[in-house]
C-alpha positions as CSV (number, residue, x, y, z in Angstrom):
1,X,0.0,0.0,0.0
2,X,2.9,2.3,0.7
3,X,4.8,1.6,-3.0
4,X,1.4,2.7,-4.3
5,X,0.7,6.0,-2.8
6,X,4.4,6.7,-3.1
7,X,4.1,6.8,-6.5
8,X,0.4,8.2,-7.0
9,X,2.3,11.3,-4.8
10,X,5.2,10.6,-7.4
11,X,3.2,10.9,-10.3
12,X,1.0,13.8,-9.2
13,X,3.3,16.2,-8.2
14,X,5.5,16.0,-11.3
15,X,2.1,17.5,-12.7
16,X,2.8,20.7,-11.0
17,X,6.4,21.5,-12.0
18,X,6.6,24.9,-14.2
19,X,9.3,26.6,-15.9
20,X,9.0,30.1,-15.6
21,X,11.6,31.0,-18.3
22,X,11.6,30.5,-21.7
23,X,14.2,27.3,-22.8
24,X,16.0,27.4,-25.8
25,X,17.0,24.3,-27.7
26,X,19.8,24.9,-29.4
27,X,19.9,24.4,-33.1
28,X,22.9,22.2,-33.9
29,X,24.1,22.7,-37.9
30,X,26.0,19.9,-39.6
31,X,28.0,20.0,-42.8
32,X,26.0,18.2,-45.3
33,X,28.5,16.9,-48.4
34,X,26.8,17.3,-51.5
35,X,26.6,15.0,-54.8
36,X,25.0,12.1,-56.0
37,X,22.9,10.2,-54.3
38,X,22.1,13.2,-52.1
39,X,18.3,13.5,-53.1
40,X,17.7,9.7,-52.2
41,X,19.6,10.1,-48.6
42,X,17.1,13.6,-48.4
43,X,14.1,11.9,-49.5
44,X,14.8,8.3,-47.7
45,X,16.5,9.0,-44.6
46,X,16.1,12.4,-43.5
47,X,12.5,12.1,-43.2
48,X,13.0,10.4,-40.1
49,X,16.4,11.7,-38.6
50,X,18.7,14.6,-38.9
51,X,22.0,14.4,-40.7
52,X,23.9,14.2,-37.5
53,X,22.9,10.8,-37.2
54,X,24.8,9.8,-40.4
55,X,28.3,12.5,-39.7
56,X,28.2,11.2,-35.6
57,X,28.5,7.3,-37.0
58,X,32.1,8.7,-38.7
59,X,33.8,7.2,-41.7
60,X,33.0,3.8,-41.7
61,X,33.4,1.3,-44.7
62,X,30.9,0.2,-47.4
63,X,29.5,-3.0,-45.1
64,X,28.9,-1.0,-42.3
65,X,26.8,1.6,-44.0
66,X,25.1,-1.3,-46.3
67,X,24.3,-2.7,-43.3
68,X,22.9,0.2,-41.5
69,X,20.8,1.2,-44.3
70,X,19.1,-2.9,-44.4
71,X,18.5,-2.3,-40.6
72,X,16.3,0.7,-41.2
73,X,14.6,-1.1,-44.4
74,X,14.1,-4.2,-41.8
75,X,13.3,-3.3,-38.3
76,X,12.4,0.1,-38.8
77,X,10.1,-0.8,-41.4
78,X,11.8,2.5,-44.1
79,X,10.3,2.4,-47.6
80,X,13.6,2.7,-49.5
81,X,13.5,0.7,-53.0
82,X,16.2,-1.7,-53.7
83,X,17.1,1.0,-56.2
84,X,17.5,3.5,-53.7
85,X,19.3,1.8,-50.9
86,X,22.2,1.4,-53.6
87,X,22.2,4.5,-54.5
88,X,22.5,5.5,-50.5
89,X,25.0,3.1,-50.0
90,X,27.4,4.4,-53.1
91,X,26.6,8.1,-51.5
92,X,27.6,7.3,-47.4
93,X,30.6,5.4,-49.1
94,X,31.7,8.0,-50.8
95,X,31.2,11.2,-48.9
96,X,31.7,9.3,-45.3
97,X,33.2,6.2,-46.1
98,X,37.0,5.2,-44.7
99,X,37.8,3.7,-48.2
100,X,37.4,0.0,-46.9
């Protein structure tokens, strides 16, 4: 009986915290490479994460970014064409590839 009105008082008075300042979120820039394959990484990947998600992986080699880009077709269900994931995967390779 305790745990549970513990957290009801828990729960509740989280309800009643205010900030009475504005909070900035600071907007973060990244270098974007551009070339080809560029409009498929825009209109396939972007939609669902920002470009720092590809620049903080680093340069990695072709296997690792082919297999990054069937993970997201896979388990995170992304409509990218067969056509398009190559096109990706020549793209990463090239502009944030290690040469491997």
């Amino acid at each position: 009986m305790r745990k549970i009105i513990l957290i009801t008082i828990l729960t509740i008075t989280s309800l009643f915290a205010q900030v009475k300042e504005n909070i900035e979120v600071p907007y973060v820039s990244y270098s974007i490479k551009m070339g080809k394959g560029f409009e498929e990484v825009n209109t396939n990947c972007l939609m669902c994460h920002s470009f720092g998600y590809i620049i903080n992986q680093g340069p990695q080699p072709r296997a690792f970014w082919r297999e990054k880009i069937i993970k997201m077709v896979d388990a995170f269900k992304a409509p990218i064409s067969d056509k398009d994931a190559k096109t990706i995967e020549n793209y990463l390779t090239t502009y944030y590839g290690n040469g491997k």
